[in-house]
C-alpha positions in Angstrom: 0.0 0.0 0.0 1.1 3.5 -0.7 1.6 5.3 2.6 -0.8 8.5 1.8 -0.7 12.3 3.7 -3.6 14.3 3.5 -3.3 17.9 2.8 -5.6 20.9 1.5 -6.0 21.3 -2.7 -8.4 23.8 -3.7 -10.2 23.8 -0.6 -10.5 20.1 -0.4 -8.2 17.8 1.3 -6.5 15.3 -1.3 -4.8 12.3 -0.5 -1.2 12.5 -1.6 1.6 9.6 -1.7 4.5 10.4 0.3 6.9 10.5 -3.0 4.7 12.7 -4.9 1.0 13.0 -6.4 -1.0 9.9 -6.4 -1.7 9.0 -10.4 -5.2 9.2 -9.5 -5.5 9.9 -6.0 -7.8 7.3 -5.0 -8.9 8.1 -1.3 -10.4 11.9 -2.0 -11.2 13.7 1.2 -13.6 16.3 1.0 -14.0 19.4 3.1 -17.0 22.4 3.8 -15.8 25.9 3.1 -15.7 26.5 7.1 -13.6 23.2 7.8 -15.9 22.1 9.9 -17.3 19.0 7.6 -15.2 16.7 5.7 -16.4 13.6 3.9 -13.9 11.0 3.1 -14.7 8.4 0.1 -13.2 4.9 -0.8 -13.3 3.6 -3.7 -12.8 0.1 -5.0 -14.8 -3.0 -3.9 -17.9 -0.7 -3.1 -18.3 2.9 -3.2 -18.4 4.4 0.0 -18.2 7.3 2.6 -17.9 8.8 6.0 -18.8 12.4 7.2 -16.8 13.9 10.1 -18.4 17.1 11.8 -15.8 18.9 13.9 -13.1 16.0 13.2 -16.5 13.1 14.7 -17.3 11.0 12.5 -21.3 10.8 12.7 -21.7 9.1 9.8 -19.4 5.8 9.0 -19.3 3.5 5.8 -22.2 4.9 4.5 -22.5 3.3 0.6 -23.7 4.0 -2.5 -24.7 2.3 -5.7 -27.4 2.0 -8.8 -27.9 -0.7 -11.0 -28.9 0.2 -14.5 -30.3 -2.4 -16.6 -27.7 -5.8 -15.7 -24.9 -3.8 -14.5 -24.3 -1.9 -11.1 -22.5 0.8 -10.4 -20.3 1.9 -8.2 -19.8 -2.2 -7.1 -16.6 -2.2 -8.1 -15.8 1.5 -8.3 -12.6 1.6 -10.6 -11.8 5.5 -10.3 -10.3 6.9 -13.0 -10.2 10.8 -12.5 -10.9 13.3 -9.7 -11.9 16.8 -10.4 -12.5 19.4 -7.6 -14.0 22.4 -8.1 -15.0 25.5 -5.9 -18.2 27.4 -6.3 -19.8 30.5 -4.0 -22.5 32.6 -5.7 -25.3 34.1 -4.4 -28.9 33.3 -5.7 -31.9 35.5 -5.5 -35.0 33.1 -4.5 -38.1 34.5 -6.8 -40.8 33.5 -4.0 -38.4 34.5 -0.6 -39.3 31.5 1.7 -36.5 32.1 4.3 -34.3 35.4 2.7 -34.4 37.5 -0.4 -30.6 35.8 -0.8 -29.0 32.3 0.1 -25.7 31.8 -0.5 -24.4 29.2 -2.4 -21.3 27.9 -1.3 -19.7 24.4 -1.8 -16.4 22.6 -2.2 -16.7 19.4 -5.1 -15.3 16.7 -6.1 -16.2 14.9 -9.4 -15.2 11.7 -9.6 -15.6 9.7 -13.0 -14.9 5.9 -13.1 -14.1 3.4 -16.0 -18.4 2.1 -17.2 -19.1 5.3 -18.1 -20.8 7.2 -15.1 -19.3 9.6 -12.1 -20.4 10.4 -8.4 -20.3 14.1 -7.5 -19.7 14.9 -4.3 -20.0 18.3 -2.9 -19.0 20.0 1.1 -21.3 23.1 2.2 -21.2 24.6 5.4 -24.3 23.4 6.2 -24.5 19.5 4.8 -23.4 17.3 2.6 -25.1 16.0 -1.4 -24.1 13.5 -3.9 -25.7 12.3 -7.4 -25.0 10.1 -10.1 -24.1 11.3 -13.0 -24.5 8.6 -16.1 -23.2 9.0 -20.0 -24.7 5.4 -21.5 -24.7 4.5 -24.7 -28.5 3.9 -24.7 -30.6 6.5 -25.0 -33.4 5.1 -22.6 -32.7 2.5 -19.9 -33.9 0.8 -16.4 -33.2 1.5 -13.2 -33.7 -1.5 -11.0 -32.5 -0.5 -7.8 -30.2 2.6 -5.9 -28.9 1.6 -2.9 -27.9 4.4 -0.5 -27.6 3.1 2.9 -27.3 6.3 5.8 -25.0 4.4 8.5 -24.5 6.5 11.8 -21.8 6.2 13.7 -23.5 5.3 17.0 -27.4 3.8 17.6 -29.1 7.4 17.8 -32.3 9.2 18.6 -33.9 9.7 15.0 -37.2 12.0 14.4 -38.7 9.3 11.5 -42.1 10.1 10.0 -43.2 6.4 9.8 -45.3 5.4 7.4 -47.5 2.4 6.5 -47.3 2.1 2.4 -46.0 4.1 -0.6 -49.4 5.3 -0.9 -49.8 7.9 1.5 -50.6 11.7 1.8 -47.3 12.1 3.7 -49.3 13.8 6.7 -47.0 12.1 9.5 -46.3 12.4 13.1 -42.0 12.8 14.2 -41.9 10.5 16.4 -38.2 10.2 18.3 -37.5 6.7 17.7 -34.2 4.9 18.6 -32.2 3.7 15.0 -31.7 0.1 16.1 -35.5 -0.3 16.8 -36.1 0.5 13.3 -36.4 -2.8 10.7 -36.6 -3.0 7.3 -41.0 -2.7 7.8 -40.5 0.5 9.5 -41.0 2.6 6.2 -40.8 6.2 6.4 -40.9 9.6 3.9 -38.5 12.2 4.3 -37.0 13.8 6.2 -35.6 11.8 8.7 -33.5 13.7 11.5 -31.1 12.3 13.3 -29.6 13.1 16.4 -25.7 12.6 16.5 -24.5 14.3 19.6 -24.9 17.4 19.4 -24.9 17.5 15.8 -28.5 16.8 13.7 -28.0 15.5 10.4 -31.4 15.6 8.3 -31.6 13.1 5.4 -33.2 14.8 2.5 -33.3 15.1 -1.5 -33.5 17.3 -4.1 -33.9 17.6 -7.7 -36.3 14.9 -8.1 -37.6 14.6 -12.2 -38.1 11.4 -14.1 -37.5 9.3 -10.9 -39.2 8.1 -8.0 -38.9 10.2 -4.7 -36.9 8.2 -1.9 -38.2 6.6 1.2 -36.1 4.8 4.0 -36.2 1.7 5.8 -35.0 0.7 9.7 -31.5 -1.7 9.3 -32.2 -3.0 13.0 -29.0 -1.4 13.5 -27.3 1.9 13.6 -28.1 3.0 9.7 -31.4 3.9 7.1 -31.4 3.0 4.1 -33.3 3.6 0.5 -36.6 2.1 -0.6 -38.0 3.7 -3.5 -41.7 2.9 -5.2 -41.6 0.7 -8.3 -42.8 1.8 -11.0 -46.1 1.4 -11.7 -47.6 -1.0 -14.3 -51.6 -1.0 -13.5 -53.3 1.6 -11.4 -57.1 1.0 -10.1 -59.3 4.1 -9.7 -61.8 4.1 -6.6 -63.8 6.9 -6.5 -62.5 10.1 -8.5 -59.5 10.2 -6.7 -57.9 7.1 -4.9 -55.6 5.8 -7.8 -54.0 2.8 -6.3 -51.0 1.0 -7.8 -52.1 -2.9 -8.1 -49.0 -3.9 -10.3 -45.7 -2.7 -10.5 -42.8 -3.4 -12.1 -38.8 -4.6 -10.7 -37.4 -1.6 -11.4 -37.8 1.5 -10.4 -37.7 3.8 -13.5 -37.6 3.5 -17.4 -35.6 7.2 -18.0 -32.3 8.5 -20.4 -28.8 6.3 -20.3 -27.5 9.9 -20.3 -28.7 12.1 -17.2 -27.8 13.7 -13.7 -29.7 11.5 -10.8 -31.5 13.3 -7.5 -29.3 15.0 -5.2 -28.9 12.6 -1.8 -28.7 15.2 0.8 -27.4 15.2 4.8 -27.9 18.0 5.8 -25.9 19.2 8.9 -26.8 21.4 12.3 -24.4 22.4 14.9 -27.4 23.1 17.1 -30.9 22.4 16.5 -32.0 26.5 15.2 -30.4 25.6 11.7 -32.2 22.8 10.6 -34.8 26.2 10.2 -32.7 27.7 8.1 -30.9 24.9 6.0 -31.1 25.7 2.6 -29.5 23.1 0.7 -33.3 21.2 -0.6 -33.3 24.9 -2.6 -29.9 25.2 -3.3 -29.4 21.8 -5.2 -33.1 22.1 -7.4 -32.9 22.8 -10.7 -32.8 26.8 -11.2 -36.1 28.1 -12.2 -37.6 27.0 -15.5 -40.4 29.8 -15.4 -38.8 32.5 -18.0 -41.3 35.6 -16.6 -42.0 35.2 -13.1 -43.3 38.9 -12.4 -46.7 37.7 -12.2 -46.4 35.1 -8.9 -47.8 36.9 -6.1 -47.3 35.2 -2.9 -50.0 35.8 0.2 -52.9 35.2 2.4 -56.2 33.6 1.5 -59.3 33.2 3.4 -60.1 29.6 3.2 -63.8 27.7 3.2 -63.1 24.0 3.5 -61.7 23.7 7.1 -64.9 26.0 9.0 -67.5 23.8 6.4 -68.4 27.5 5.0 -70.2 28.6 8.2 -70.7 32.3 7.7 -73.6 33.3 10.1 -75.2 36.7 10.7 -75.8 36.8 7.2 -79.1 36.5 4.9 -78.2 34.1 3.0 -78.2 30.4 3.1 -74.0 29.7 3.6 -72.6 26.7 1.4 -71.0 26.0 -1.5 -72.7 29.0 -3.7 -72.3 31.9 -4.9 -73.1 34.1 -2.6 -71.2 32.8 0.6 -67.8 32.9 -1.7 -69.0 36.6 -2.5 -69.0 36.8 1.3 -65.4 35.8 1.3 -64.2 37.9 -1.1 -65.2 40.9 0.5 -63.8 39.9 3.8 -60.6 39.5 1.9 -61.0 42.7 0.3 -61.5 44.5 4.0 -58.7 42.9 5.4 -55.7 42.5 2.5 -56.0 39.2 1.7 -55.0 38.5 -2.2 -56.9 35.0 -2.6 -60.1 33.4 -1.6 -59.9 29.2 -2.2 -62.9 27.0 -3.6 -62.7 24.0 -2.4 -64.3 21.1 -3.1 -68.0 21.3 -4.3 -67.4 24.1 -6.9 -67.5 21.4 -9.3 -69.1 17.8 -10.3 -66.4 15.4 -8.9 -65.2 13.4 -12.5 -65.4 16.7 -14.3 -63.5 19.7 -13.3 -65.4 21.4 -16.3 -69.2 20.7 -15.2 -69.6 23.1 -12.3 -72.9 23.1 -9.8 -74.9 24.9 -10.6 -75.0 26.8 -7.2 -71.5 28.5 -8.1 -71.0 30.5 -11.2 -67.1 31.0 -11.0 -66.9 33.7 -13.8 -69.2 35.7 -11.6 -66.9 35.4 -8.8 -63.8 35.9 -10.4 -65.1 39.2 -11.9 -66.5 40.3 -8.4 -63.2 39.9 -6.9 -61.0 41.5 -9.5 -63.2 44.6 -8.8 -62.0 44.1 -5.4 -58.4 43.2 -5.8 -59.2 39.8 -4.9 -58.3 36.4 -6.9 -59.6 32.8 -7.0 -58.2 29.5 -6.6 -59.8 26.2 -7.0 -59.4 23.2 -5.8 -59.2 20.1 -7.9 -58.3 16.0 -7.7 -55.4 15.3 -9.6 -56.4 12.3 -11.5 -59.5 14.2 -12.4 -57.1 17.6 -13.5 -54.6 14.8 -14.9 -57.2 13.5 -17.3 -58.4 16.8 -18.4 -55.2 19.0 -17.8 -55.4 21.0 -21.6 -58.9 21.7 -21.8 -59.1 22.3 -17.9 -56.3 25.2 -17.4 -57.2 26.4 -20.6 -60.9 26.7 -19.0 -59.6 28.4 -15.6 -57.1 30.7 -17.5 -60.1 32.0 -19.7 -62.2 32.2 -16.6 -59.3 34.7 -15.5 -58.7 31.9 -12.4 -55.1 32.8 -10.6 -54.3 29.8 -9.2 -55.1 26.0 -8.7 -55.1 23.5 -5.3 -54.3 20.0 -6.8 -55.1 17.6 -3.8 -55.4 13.1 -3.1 -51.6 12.8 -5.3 -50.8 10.6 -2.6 -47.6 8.9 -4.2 -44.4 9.7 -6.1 -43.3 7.0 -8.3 -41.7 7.9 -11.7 -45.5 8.2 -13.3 -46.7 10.9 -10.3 -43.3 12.7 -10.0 -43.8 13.5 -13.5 -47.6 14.5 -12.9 -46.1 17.4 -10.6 -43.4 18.8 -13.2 -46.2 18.6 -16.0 -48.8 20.2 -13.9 -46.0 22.6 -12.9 -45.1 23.7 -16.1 -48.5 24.0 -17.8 -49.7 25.8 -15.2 -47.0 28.6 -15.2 -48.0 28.9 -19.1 -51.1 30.1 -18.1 -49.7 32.3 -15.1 -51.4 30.0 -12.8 -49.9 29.2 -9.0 -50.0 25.9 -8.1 -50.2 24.2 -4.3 -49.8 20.7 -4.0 -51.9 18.7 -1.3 -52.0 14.7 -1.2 -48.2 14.4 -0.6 -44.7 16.1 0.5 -42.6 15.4 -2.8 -43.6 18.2 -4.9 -42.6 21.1 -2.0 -38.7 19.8 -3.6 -39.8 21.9 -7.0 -40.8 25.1 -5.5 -37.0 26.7 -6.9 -37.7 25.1 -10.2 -41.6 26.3 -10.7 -41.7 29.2 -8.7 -45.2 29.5 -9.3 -45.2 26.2 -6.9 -45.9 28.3 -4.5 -46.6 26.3 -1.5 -47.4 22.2 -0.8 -48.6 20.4 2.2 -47.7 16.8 2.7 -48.1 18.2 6.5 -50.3 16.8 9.2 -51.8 20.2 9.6 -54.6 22.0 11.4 -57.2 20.6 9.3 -56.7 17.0 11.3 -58.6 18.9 14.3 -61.0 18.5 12.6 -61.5 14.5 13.4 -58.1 13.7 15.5 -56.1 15.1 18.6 -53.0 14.7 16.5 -52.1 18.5 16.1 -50.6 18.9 19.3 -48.4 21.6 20.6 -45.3 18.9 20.6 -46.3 18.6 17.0 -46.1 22.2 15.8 -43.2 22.7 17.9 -41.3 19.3 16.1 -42.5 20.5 12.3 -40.1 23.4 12.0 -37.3 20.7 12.4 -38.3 18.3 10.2 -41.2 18.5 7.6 -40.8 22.3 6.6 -36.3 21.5 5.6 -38.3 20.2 2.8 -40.0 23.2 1.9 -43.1 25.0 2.1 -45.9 23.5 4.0 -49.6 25.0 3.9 -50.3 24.0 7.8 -53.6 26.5 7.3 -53.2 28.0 10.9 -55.8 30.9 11.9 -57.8 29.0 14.3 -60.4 31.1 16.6 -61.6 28.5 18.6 -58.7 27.3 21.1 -58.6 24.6 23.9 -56.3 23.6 26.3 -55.1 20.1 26.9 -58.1 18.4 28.8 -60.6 21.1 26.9 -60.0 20.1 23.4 -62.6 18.1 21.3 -62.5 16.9 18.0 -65.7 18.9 15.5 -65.9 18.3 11.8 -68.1 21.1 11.8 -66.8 23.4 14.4 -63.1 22.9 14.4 -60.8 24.2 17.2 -56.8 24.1 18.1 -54.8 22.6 20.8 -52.7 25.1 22.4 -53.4 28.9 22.9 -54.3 31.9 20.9 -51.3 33.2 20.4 -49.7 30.4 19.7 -52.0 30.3 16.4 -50.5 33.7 15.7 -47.0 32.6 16.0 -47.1 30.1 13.2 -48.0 32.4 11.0 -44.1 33.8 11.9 -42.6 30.3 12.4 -44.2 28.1 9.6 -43.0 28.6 5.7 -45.2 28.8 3.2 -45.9 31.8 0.9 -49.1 31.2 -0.2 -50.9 31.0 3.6 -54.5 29.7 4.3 -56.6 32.0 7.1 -58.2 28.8 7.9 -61.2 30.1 10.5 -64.9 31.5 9.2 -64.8 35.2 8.5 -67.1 35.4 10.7 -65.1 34.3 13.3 -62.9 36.8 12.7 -64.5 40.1 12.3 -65.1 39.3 15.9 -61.7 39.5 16.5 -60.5 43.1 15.3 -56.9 42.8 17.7 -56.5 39.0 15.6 -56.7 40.7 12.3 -54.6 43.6 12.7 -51.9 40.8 12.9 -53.1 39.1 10.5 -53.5 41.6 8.0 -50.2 42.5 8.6 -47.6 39.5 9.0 -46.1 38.8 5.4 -46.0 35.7 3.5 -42.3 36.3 2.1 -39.0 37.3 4.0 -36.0 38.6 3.6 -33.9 37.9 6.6 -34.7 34.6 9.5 -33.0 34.2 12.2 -33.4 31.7 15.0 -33.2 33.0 18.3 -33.4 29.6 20.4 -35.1 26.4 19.7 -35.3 22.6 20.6 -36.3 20.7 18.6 -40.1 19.3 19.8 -39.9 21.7 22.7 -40.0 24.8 21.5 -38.8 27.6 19.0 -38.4 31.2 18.5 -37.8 33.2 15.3 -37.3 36.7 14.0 -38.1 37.0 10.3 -37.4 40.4 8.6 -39.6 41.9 5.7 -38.4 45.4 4.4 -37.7 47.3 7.5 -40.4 45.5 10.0 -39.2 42.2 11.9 -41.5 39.6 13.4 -41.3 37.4 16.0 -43.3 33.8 16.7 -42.4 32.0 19.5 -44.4 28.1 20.1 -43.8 25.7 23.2 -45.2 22.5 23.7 -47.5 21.5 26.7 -45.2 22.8 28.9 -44.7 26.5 30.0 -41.4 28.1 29.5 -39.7 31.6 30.1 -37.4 32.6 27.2 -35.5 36.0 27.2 -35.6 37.4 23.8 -32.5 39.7 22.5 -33.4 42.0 19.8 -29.7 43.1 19.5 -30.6 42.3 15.7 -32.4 45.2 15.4 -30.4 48.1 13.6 -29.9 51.7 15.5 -32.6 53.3 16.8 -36.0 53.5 18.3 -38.8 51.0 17.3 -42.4 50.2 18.4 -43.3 46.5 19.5 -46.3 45.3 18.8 -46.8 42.3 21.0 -49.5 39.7 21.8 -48.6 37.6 24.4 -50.3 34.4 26.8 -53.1 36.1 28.9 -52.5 35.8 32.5 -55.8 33.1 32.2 -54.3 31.5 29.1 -53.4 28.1 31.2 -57.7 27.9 31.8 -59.1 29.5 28.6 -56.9 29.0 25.9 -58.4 32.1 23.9 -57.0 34.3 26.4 -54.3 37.1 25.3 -52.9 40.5 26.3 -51.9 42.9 23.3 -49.7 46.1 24.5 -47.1 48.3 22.3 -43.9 48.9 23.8 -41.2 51.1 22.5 -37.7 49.0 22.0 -34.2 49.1 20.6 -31.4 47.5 20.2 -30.6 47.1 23.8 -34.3 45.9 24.7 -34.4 42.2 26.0 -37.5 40.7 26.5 -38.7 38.1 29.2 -41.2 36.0 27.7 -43.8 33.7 29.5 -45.6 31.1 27.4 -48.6 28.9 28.9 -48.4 25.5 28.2 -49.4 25.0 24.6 -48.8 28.9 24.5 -47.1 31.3 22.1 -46.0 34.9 21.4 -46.2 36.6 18.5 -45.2 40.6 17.5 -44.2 43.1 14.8 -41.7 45.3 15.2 -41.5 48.2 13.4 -39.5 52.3 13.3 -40.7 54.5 14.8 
């Protein structure tokens, strides 16, 4: 064996032989801009890695390999050349989810090997990402299997969204399980986070077209690995929207011999804050493919489907008509809100183009254009699939600004490519798009910024039949669901209980937790296209409630973290032009957090606050709004109530 010292090359650390430069320096080690990561890859036998954080190695042996038609690569891995590269740009997000600028900074190593295909792998201060890279002779191929197998150095603490089939809306509950209780039935979507020490390493992916979107398995050891969906060969229909998968295929996808593969992503916090701010599922997506995006217009939307349309003090008969949506639209008009959603109802289910007659959507979208107010409508997707030309052609016409495509509920090859097409032919007719019935579209929001939000989320519409939406699982969501991307969690509610007060009302939903701390997930949960869930007529009760409302953005341009743990608790300060707002959730328990605005520039601001009323532990509805002037200097002692929150704008005075 060649006796080998590692030293720094181009901001990577290169294996060197002691007489000289390695031919082809087989034992690359990679490092993050900061130093603080490095990965170190063998190749040979099987391709493999490990991932030191602060010279720990957290992850140990993890390997890597995909079989295309009868061959497989990386086993063997016969390296022929390495090629580092640097790269640190700044990119501009078109819809601002966490900044108006991320910067993208990485160190890479290319690595191309004798069949044909290469591995890049590339360092960032905040993770690490690989992909395959193939250059076949045949122009269409099949992908049997990838194995990527995510082995931890010691038998950790993992949040792991469990799962019972591929077929699933991906609304889970992160449940802290230990690794070496998970086996190969314990399926779960993404992302799994992983608690290595202090460090958390989130497995994620990005760039997902013309492939399958990547689910893990338990090893019944210290490690997850990949399971993906076959693909599908015969789907059953059951109803107008269950579309079931009852034969599929051994391989996973029939795609191009020459093509870049999904970004595998471990994505890296020092401390439990940055998984909020980890920016690398954007980052590694394909850059936008929407040429004129100055018509996307994130923002709020009153929404029908959660309060069952239950206007009251009106004299009209509320439903699905026309004049209860007129009703919402001028409540959105009154308070600022750009959208108001029709859910489902508007149309006959099977048909997206043979409406009830109770609605006359032309009507309504005229009648809130005059009032600066646009429509969305719901739709399935197998219905919208089977119609798509003549349907967005129909809703363009109609003068429609946006569509809610809901009951996806997989992401084999077929349905990953159901989200780029809908994507795509929707942005021809300057038409946002959110995604319900699953988590894997939220990875294309870079690529179609008119993508504008997703849910795959268990969110507040489960209080509606469950007592899943828990304080512990608002406070665990910022940490694990929303590194994907946006989530439409549809907060807002009026109606709030405490622990032992909360009940379950299809009808007459309510929230776990208090007040405020349905205010402060408007400043802690992503999404920029964000559902007022509650009945107007809840809140024009509730002048104090709306004058937040009215005001917290959908966008930012600056988020910081100012404490947080995971499942506990978490407070943020998000920035929009020159006002900053703060959400702070805890779980069941009370806490006392001292806020520091020393992020605040020089000089003298007004804080708008709402905090736990003094009676907030009893009746959950209870808070205490008071302006305060602050600066700088100004720290803030914080009491939240069990299930409580705390939510403010800051702004110059």
């Amino acid at each position: 064996m060649i006796p080998l010292r590692v030293v720094r090359w181009f901001g990577c650390l290169v294996a060197l032989s002691v007489g000289g430069w390695c031919a082809v320096p087989s034992l690359p080690v990679l490092q993050s801009p900061d130093g603080r990561i490095a990965v170190q890859i063998r190749a040979g036998g099987q391709l493999a890695y490990d991932v030191l954080v602060d010279e720990t190695v957290v992850v140990r042996d993890a390997t890597l390999a995909l079989q295309v038609e009868q061959t497989t690569l990386g086993r063997p891995a016969e390296l022929r050349t390495v090629t580092p590269r640097q790269h640190d740009a700044t990119v501009q997000p078109v819809v601002r989810q966490k900044a108006a600028t991320l910067r993208d900074r990485y160190h890479e190593l290319r690595l191309e090997f004798a069949g044909n295909y290469a591995v890049v792998f590339r360092a960032y201060d905040e993770g690490v990402a690989y992909r395959w890279e193939t250059q076949l002779a045949q122009s269409e191929v099949k992908v049997f299997a990838e194995e990527a197998a995510f082995n931890f150095a010691d038998n950790q603490t993992v949040w792991y969204p469990e799962e019972e089939s591929f077929f699933s809306h991906n609304e889970r509950i992160f449940l802290p399980r230990t690794l070496g209780d998970l086996a190969a039935k314990n399926l779960a979507s993404l992302p799994a986070v992983v608690e290595a020490g202090q460090t958390r390493i989130a497995i994620l992916e990005s760039d997902v077209e013309d492939y399958p979107g990547l689910w893990l398995r338990g090893t019944s050891g210290s490690g997850l690995t990949a399971t993906f969906p076959p693909y599908p060969l015969k789907e059953e229909l059951t109803g107008d929207r269950d579309v079931r998968v009852t034969a599929a295929a051994d391989y996973l996808a029939v795609t191009r011999g020459s093509r870049t593969y999904p970004w595998r992503i471990l994505a890296v916090a020092h401390r439990d804050g940055e998984l909020l701010t980890n920016p690398l599922v954007y980052l590694l997506a394909a850059p936008s493919r929407v040429a004129d995006t100055s018509w996307i217009k994130p923002g709020k939307v009153a929404w029908d489907w959660w309060n069952a349309n239950n206007v009251f003090g009106v004299d009209f008969k509320s439903g699905v008509n026309t004049a209860t949506y007129k009703y919402y639209i001028d409540f959105a008009a009154a308070n600022g809100l750009d959208y108001v959603v029709l859910d489902e109802g508007w149309y006959k289910l099977g048909n997206v183009l043979d409406v009830v007659p109770e609605i006359d959507v032309p009507e309504l979208v005229a009648y809130g254009r005059q009032k600066n107010v646009s429509i969305v409508l719901w739709v399935v997707w197998k219905t919208l699939e089977d119609q798509l030309q003549p349907a967005l052609d129909q809703f363009a016409q109609w003068g429609v600004r946006g569509i809610k495509v809901d009951f996806m509920q997989r992401d084999d090859q077929k349905v990953m490519s159901h989200y780029h097409r809908v994507s795509a032919e929707a942005a021809k007719r300057r038409l946002l798009v959110d995604f319900h019935g699953a988590i894997r579209p939220a990875l294309l929001t870079r690529t179609y910024p008119n993508l504008i939000t997703t849910e795959g989320v268990r969110g507040n519409e489960w209080n509606k039949w469950s007592t899943h939406i828990t304080p512990e699982h608002t406070a665990t969501l910022p940490f694990t669901r929303m590194m994907m991307g946006p989530m439409d969690f549809t907060p807002g509610a009026t109606l709030n209980a405490n622990r032992t007060g909360f009940a379950a009302n299809f009808a007459r939903p309510s929230s776990q937790g208090t007040r405020c701390h349905q205010l402060a997930l408007y400043v802690v949960f992503e999404s920029p296209l964000q559902m007022l869930c509650d009945s107007p007529s809840h809140y024009l009760r509730e002048p104090d409630m709306m004058e937040f409302l009215r005001s917290v953005p959908t966008e930012w341009d600056e988020t910081r973290v100012l404490d947080a743990r995971i499942s506990d608790y978490v407070v943020v300060a998000r920035r929009r032009g020159a006002d900053w707002y703060l959400g702070a959730i805890t779980d069941w328990n009370t806490r006392e957090l001292e806020l520091d605005l020393s992020f605040l520039s020089e000089g003298r601001f007004t804080l708008d606050e709402y905090r736990d009323g003094v009676n907030a532990d009893r009746f959950a509805q209870d808070y205490k709004r008071s302006q305060v002037p602050v600066n700088r200097e100004t720290k803030l002692k914080l009491r939240l109530a069990e299930g409580g929150g705390y939510a403010a704008r800051i702004s110059a005075e």
